[in-house]
C-alpha positions in Angstrom: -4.8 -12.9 16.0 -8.3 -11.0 15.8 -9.9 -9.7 19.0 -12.6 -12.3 19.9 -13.4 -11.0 23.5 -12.6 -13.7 26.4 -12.3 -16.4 23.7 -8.8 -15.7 22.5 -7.6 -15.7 26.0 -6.6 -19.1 26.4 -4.7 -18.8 22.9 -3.2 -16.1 24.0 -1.9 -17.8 27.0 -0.5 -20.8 25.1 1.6 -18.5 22.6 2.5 -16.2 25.1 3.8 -19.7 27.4 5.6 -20.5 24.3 7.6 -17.3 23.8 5.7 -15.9 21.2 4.5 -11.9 20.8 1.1 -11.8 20.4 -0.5 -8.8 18.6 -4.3 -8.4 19.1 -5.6 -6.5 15.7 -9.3 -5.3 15.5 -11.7 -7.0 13.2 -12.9 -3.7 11.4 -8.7 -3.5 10.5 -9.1 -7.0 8.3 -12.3 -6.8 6.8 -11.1 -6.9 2.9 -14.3 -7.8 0.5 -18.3 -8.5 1.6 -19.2 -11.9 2.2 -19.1 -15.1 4.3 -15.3 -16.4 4.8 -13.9 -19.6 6.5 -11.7 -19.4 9.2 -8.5 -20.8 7.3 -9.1 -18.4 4.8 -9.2 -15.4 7.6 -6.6 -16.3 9.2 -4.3 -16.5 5.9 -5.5 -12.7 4.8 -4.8 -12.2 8.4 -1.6 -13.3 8.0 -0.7 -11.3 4.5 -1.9 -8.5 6.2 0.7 -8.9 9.5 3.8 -10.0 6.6 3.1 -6.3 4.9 3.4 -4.7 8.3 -0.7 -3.4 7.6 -1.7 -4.5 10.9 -1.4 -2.4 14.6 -1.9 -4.2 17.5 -3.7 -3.4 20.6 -2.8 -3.2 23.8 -2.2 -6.5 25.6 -1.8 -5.9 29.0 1.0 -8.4 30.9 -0.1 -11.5 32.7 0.8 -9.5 36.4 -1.8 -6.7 35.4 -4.3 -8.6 33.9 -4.8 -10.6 37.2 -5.5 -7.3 38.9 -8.9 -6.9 37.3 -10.1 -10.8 37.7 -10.2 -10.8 41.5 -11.7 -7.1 41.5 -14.5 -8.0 39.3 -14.9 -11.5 41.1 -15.4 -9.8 44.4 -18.1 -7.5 42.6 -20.1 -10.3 42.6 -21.4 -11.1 46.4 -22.3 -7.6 46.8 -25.8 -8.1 44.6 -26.4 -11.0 46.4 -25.7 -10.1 49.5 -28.2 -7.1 49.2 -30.7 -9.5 48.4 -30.7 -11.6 51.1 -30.9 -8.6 53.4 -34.6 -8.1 51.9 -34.8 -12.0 52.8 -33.8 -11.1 56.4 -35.8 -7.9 56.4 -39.1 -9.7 55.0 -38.7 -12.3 58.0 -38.7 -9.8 60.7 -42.1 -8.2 59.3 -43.5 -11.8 59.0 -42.3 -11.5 62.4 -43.6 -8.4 63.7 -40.1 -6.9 64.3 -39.1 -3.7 64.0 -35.6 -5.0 62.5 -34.6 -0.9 61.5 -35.9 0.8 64.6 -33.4 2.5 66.7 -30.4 0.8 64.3 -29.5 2.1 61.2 -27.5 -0.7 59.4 -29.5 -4.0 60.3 -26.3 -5.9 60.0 -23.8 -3.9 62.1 -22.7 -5.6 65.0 -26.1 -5.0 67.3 -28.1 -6.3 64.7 -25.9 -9.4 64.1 -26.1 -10.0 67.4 -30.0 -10.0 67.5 -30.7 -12.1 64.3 -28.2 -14.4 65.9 -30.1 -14.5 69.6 -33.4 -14.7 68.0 -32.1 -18.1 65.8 -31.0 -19.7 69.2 -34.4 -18.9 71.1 -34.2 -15.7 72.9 -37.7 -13.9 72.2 -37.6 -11.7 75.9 -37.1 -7.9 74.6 -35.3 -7.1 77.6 -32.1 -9.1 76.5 -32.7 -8.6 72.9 -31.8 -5.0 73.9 -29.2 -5.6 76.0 -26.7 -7.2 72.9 -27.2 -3.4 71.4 -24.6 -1.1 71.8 -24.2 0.7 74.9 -25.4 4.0 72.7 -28.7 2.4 71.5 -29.4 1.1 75.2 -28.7 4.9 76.4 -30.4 6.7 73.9 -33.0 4.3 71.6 -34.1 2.1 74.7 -37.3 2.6 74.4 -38.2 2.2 70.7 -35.9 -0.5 70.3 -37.4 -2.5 73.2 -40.8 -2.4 71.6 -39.9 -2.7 68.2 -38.3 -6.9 69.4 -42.3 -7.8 70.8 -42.6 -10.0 68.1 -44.9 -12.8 67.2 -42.6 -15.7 67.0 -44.1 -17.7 64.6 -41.9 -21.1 63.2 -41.9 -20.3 59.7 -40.7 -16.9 59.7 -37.5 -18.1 61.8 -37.1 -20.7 59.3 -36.6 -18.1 56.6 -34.5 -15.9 58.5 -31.3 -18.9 59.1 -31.0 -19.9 55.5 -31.5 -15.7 54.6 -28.7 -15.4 57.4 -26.6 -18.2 56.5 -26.3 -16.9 52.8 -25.5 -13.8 53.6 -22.5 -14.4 55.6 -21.0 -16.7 53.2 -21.1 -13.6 50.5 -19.2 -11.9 53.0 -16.7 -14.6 53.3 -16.0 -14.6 49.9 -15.4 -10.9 50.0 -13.3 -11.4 52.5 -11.0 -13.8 50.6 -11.3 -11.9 47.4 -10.3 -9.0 49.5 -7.2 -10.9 50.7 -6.0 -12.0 47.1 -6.3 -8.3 45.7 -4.2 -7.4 48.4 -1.4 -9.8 47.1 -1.5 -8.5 43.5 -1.6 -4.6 44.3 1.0 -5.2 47.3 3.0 -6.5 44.3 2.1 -4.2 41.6 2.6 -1.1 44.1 6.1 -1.4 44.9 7.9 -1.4 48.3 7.3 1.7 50.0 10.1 4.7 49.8 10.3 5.6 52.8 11.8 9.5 52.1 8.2 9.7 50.7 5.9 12.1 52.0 3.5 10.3 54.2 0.1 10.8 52.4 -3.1 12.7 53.7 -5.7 10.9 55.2 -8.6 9.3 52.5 -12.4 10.2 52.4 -14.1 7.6 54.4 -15.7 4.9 51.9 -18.6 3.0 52.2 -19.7 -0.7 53.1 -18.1 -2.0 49.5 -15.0 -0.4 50.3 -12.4 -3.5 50.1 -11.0 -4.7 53.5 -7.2 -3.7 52.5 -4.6 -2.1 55.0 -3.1 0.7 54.3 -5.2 0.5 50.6 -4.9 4.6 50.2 -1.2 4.5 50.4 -0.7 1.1 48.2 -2.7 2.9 45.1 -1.0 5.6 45.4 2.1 3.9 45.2 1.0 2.2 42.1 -0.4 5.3 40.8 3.1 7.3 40.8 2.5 9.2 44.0 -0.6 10.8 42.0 -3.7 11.6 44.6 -7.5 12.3 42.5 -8.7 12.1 46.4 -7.7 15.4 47.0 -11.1 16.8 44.9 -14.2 16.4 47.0 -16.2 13.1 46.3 -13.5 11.4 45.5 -12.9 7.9 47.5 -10.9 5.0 47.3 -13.1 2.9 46.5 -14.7 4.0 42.8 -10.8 5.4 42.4 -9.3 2.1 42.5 -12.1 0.3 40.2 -11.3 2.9 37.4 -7.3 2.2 38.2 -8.0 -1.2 37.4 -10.0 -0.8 34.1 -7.6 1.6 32.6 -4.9 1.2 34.4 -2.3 4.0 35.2 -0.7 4.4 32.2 -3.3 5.5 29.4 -0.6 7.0 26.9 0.3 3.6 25.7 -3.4 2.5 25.1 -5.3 5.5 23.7 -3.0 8.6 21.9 -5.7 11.0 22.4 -9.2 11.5 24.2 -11.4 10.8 21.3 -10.3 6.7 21.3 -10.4 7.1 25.3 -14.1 8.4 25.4 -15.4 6.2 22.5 -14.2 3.3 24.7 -15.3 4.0 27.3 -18.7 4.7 25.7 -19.3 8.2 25.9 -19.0 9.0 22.3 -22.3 8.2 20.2 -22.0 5.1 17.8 -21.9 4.9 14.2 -23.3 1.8 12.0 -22.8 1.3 8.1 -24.0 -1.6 6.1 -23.6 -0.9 2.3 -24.4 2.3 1.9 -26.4 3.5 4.3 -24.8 5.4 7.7 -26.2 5.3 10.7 -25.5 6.2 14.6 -26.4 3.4 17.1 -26.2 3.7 20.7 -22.9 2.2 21.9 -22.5 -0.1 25.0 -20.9 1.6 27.8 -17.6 -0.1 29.2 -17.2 -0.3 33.4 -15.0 2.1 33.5 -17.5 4.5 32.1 -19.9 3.3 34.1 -17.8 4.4 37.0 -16.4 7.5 35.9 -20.0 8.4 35.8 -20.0 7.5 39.5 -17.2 9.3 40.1 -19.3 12.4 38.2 -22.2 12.4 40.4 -20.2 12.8 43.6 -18.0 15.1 42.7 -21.3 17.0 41.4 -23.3 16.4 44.6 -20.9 18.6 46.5 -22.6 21.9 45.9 -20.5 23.5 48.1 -17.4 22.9 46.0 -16.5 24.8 42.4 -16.4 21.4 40.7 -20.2 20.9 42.4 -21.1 24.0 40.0 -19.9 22.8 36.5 
């Protein structure tokens, strides 16, 4: 069959429930003479081709790996949103005259879920708005803090601020849960754990989209054949395991060399012919460029490193 993006999936799924090989060929691979075509008439020179043995199929990755990347990109969702309603809750507390930032650095940590959460149920006295901080911030950032919670009170303003709140903890639910289910599948695709195995060195501390997995360092590495990028500065878990899942540990099988790698990924510059004429076009660049770009810029940012240099 000819690669038609997420619309040959559930024909895929059929043939492969039915015990059939499917073999994905590229559409540049069957193009034969110029003009329009019907289907039954593609799928026949389609066909001829495939008899002849004209025809190399891509890679089709199994049902237990192709899983793998659903749930990661499903949890890649919330995150957006959630960042949005946090301007919703931060453009209530100005409404408000609140100083949500003062004295707290992430408005949603624990102390500031505690005060968005008092404020809701009525509490307006400064005093005890400060005492649900953290013992540190009370020590330290009394002061500011107490004068940055003499706000005005007004109703509308806390009327934004529950439906901002409320939406915002149900995008971290559903990170939670998506969090759980990715948990299954690499728990499954990494193996049980050998325990003769060295026991691996401790990973760079990710940041608040890092997935809420135990022991996640040790399970990709597992999956990854005992193979650690984390070692190089600016390397986390996090951007590691989203390029894992786009490309998967075993690139041999997919692209022979790093020309087909790059182009796919969407470094290499695009080319466009029609007729005659040649062109280059600027070609769409896949996630796992996108994040191998990521990974780029932090190992980059670490001036203090040899790699930082390059």
């Amino acid at each position: 069959m000819e690669a038609t993006g997420g619309y040959g999936l559930c024909a895929d799924a059929v043939l492969e429930q039915a015990g059939l090989e499917v073999r994905v060929v590229n559409g540049k691979h069957v193009q034969n003479l110029p003009g329009r075509k019907p289907d039954m008439r593609d799928c026949q020179w389609i066909a001829t081709l495939h008899a002849h043995g004209l025809l190399r199929s891509g890679f089709v990755a199994p049902e237990h790996l192709r899983c793998r990347p659903d749930y990661r990109r499903l949890r890649s969702d919330p995150i957006p949103l959630a960042a949005g309603h946090e301007l919703h809750l931060q453009k209530a507390f100005e409404r408000l005259n609140v100083k949500r930032h003062a004295g707290i650095s992430d408005g949603t940590g624990v102390s500031g879920l505690k005060r968005i959460r008092a404020i809701l149920a009525g509490e307006r006295d400064p005093e005890q708005l400060l005492a649900l901080c953290d013992a540190q911030i009370q020590k330290q950032k009394a002061p500011r803090v107490r004068e940055s919670l003499r706000g005005t009170g007004k109703e509308a303003p806390l009327f934004a601020l529950r439906p901002a709140l409320e939406a915002w903890e149900f995008d971290q639910q559903k990170r939670a849960e998506w969090d759980q289910a990715g948990e299954r599948v690499l728990r499954a695709l990494a193996g049980p754990a050998d325990a003769a195995a060295p026991v691996p060195p401790p990973a760079q501390k990710g940041g608040h989209n890092t997935p809420q997995i135990q022991k996640l360092h040790g399970l990709w590495r597992r999956r990854g054949g005992g193979k650690d990028p984390t070692v190089l500065p600016g390397v986390a878990d996090y951007p590691l395991l989203q390029v894992i899942g786009e490309t998967g540990t075993e690139r041999g099988r997919n692209w022979k060399t790093e020309k087909p790698f790059t182009a796919w990924l969407g470094w290499a510059p695009g080319s466009r012919q029609s007729g005659q004429r040649r062109g280059s076009q600027k070609r769409g660049r896949h996630r796992a460029g996108r994040w191998f770009c990521v990974l780029a810029r932090s190992v980059g940012r670490r001036v203090a490193k040899a790699l930082g240099g390059v």
